[in-house]
C-alpha distance (Angstrom), angle and dihedral (degrees) to the residues before:
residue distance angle dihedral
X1 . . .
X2 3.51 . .
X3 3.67 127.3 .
X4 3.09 87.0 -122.2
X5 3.92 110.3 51.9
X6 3.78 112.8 81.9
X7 3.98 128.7 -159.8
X8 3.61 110.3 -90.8
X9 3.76 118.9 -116.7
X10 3.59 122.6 -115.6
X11 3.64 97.6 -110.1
X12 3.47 95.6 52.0
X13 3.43 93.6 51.9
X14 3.52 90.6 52.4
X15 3.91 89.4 54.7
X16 3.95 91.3 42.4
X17 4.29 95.5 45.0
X18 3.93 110.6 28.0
X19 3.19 92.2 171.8
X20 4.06 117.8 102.2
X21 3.76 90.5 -125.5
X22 3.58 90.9 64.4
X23 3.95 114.7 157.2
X24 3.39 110.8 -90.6
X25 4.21 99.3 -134.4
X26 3.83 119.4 24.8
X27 4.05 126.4 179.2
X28 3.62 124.6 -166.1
X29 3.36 149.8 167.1
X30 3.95 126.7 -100.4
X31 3.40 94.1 -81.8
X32 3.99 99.3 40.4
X33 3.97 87.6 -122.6
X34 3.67 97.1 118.5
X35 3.97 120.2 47.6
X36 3.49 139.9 -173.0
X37 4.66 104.1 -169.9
X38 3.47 115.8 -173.1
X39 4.11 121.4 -168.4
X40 3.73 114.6 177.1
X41 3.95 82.6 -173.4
X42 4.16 123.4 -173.8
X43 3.86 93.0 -114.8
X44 3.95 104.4 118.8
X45 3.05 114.1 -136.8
X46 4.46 131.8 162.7
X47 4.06 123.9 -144.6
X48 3.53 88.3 -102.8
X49 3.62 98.7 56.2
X50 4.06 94.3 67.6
X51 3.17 95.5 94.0
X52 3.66 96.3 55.4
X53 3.64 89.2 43.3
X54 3.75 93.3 43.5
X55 4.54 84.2 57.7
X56 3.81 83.4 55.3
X57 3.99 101.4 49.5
X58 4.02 81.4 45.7
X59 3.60 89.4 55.7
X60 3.98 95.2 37.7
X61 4.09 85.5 52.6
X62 3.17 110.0 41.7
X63 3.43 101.8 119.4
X64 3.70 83.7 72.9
X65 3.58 102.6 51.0
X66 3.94 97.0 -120.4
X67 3.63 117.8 -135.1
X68 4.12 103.6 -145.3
X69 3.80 131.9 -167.8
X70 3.83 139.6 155.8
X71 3.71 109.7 -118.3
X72 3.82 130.6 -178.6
X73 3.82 119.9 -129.9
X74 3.83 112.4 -174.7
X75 3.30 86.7 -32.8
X76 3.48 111.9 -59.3
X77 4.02 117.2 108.3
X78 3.98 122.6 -101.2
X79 3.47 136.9 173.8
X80 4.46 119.1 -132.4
X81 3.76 125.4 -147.2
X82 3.49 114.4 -157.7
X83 4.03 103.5 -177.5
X84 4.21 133.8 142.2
X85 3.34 119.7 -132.4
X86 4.34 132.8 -176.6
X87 3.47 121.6 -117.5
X88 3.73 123.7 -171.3
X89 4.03 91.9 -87.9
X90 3.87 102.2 18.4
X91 3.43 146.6 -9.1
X92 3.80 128.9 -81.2
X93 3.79 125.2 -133.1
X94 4.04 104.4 -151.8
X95 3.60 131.9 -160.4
X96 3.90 118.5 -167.5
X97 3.52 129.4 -170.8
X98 3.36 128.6 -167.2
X99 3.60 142.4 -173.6
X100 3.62 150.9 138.7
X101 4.11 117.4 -93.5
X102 3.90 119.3 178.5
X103 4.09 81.2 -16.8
X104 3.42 93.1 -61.1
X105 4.19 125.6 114.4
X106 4.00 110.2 -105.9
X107 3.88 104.6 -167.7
X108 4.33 108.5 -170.7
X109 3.28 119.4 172.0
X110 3.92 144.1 -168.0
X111 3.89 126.6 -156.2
X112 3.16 150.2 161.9
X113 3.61 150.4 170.0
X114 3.40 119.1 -90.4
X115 3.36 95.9 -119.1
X116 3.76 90.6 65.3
X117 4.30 97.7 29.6
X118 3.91 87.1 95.9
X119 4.01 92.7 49.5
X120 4.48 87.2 37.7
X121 3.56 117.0 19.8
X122 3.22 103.4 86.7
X123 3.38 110.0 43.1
X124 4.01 83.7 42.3
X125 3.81 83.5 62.8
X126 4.08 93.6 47.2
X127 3.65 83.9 44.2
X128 3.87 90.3 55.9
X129 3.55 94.0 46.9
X130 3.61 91.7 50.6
X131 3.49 106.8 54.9
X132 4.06 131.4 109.1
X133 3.70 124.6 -164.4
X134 3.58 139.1 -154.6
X135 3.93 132.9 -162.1
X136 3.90 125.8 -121.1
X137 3.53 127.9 -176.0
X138 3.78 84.0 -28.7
X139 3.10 109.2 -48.8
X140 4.05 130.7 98.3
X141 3.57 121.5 -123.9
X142 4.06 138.4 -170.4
X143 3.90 96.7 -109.8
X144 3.59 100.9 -177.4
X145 3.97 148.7 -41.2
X146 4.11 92.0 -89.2
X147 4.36 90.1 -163.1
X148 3.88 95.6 62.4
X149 4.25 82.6 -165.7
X150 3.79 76.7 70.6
X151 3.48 100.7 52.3
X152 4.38 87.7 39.5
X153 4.17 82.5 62.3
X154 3.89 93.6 44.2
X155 3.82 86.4 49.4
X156 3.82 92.3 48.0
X157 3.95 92.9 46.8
X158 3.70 90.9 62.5
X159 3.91 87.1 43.8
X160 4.10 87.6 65.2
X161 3.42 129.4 90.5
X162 4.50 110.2 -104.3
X163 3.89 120.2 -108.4
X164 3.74 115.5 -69.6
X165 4.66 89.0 14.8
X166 3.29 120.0 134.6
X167 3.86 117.2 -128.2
X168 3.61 108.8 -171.0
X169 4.11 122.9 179.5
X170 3.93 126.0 -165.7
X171 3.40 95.8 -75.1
X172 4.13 98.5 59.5
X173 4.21 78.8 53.9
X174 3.95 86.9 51.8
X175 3.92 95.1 49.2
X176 3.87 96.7 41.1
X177 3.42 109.8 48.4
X178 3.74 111.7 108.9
X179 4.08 119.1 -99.3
């Protein structure tokens, strides 16, 4: 994860995902517009059950004209969501992985707003795609970014300057200071 990204507090994750089956771990960065949710939820579920389950989500979304695709990460089969969804202020673009761990359905997810999806999205994808997990005391968690080219890009994203920020070097000081 990067340095930078910090767990989000339960309140704000209340705010952020009203609904009830809210994810159960969420990073972010300072100003909660780009996400990483983890839920390691109860539902069993067996690699060979995605697609069924993938027919469902389809169903369940909808609304927001799901974009879906088999992906491989580290070898074990997942399904990817790629669906927009309005917030109160913007819109979100969502990316939802899913796949089976120890037989049980492990939903993470990337988003961000779409002011920020052309800065994010896709090394939030890569960074999806990349991941390995590990289990502790029952419960799943994001171990690392295994493709550390991956993690170099998500570094160098928060390096950049946001949408519609000015980044100005020596030579903007040179050429505007008044004559």
């Amino acid at each position: 994860m990067p340095t930078t990204f910090s767990e989000m507090g339960k309140d704000v994750m209340k705010v952020k995902y009203p609904a009830n089956n809210r994810p159960t771990q969420v990073y972010t960065n300072a100003d909660t517009t780009v996400n990483f949710a983890f839920n390691y939820t109860a539902n069993k579920i067996a690699e060979n059950q995605l697609d069924a389950f993938s027919q469902q989500m389809k169903a369940m979304l909808a609304n927001f004209s799901p974009k879906i695709s088999k992906v491989d990460v580290n070898g074990q089969k997942a399904v990817m969501f790629d669906f927009i969804t309005p917030a109160a202020d913007t819109e979100i673009h969502n990316l939802m992985l899913a796949m089976s761990v120890d037989g049980r359905l492990l939903l993470t997810t990337f988003n961000t707003t779409k002011e920020e999806a052309a800065q994010w999205l896709e090394v939030g994808r890569e960074s999806l795609l990349s991941v390995t997990y590990t289990q502790n005391n029952s419960s799943c968690l994001w171990r690392q970014l295994s493709d550390k080219s991956v993690f170099d890009r998500f570094e160098r994203c928060l390096q950049r300057p946001r949408r519609g920020e000015a980044q100005y070097g020596p030579s903007h000081a040179a050429n505007t200071q008044a004559t």
